[in-house]
C-alpha positions as CSV (number, residue, x, y, z in Angstrom):
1,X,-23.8,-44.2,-15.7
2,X,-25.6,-40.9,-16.6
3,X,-26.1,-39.9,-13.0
4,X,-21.7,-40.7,-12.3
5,X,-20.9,-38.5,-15.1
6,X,-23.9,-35.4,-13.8
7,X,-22.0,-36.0,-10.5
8,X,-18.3,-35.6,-12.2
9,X,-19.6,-32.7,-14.1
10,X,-21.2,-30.9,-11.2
11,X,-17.9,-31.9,-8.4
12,X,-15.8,-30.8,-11.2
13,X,-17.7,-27.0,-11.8
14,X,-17.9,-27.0,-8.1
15,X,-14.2,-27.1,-7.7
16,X,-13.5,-24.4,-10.5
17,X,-15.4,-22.1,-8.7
18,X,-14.0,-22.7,-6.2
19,X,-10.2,-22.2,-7.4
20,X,-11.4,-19.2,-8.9
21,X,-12.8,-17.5,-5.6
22,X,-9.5,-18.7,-3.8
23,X,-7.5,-16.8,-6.4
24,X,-8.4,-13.0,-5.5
25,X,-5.9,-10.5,-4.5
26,X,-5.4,-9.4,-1.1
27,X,-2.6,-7.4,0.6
28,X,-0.4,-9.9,3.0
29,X,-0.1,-8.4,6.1
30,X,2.9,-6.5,6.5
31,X,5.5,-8.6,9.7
32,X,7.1,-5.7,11.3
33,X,10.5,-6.6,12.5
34,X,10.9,-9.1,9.9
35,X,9.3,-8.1,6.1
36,X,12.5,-6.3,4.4
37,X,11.6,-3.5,2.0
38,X,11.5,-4.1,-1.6
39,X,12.6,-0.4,-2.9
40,X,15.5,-0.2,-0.1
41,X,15.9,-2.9,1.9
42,X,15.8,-1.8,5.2
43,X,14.0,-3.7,7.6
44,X,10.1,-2.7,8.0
45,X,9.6,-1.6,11.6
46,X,7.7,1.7,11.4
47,X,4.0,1.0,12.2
48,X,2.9,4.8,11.0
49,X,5.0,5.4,7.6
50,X,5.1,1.7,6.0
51,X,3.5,1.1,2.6
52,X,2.2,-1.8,-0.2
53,X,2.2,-2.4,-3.4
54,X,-0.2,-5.6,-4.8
55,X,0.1,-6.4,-8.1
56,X,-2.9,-7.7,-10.1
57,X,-1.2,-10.8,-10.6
58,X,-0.9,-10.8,-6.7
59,X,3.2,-10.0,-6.2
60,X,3.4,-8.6,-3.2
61,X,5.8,-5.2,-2.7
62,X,6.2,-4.0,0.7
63,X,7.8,-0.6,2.0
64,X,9.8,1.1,4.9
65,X,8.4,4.5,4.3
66,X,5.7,6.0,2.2
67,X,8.7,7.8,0.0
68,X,9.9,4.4,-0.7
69,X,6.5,2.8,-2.6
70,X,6.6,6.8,-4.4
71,X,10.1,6.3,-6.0
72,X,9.9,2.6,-7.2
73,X,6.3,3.9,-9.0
74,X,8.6,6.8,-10.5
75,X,10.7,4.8,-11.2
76,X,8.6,1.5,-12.3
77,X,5.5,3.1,-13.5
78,X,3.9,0.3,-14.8
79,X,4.1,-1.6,-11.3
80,X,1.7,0.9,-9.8
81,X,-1.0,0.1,-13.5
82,X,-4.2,-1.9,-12.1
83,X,-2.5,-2.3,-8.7
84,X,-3.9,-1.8,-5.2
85,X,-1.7,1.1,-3.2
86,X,-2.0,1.3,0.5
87,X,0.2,3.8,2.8
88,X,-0.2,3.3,6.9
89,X,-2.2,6.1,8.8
90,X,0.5,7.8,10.6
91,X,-2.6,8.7,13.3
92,X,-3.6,4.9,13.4
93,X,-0.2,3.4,13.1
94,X,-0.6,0.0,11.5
95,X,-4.0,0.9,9.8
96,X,-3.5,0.8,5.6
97,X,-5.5,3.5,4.1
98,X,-5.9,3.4,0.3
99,X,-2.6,5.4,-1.5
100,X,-5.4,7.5,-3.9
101,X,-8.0,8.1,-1.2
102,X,-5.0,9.5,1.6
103,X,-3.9,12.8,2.2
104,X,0.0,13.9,2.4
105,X,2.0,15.9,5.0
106,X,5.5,16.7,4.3
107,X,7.2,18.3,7.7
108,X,10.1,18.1,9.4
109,X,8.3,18.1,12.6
110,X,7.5,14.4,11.6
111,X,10.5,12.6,11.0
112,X,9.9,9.4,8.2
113,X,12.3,6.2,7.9
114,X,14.2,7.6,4.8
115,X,14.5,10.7,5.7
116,X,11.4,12.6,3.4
117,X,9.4,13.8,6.1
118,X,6.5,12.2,4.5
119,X,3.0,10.8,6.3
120,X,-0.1,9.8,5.1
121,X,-3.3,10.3,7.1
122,X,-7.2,9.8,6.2
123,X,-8.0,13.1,5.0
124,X,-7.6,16.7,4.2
125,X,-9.0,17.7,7.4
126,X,-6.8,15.4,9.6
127,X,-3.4,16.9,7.5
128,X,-4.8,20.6,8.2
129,X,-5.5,19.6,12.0
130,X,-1.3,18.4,11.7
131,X,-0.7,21.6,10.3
132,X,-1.8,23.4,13.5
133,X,1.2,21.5,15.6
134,X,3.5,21.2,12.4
135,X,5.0,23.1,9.9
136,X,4.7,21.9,6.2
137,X,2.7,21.2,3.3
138,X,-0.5,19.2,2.0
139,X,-0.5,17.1,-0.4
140,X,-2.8,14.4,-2.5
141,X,-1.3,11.6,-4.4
142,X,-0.7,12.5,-7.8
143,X,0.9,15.6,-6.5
144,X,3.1,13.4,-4.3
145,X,4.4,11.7,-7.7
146,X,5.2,14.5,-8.9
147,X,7.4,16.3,-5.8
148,X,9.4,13.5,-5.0
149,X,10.2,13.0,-8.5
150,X,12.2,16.2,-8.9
């Protein structure tokens, strides 16, 4: 009987742990042409300005445009607290970059799905490089939240 309930014991710790690995939070892969966005409501199509928002609970928010996951934070701020941020790279189109780690370019040489003029790339270096071909202005994120706010 002692070696059933050791068994139990041990099948039952085993599956624990395993219900607590399985419960992480991970960004769903955005479906272009299909995921609607959850500040707007526009279909997601563009591969180089779209945007997520993950929730430590694991709700998933998904964007259109970079400008869109900026104005629900501005206007949610406690969705962005102890969430994971991504915004695509607009030179890797498709490629999620973390929101606090990306660098900003505002032009209207680069047009954005709601109209902003807003991309994200990988670094400073890669916005100044833009900034050769296109006229505009850097930015990091917490300056971002702040210009689009106004």
């Amino acid at each position: 009987m002692n070696k059933f309930k050791d068994f139990f014991c041990m099948s039952m710790l085993l599956l624990l742990l395993m219900t607590i690995n399985s419960c992480s939070v991970q960004p769903e892969p955005i479906q272009y042409g299909h995921d609607e966005c959850s500040y707007c409501k526009m279909t997601i199509v563009d591969k180089a300005h779209s945007a997520q928002l993950v929730t430590k609970k694991g709700k998933q928010y998904k964007y259109d445009a970079v400008e869109c996951l900026v104005w629900n934070i501005n206007e949610f701020p406690e969705i962005a607290e102890n969430s994971i941020l991504l915004v695509a790279d607009y030179q890797n189109p498709g490629n999620m970059l973390s929101a606090g780690q990306a660098s900003y370019i505002i032009s209207t040489g680069i047009k954005s799905p709601m109209g902003a003029n807003l991309s994200a790339v990988e670094d400073e270096q890669k916005v100044d490089s833009l900034l050769q071909y296109f006229k505009g202005n850097k930015y990091k994120w917490e300056q971002l939240l702040e210009v689009l706010s106004e």
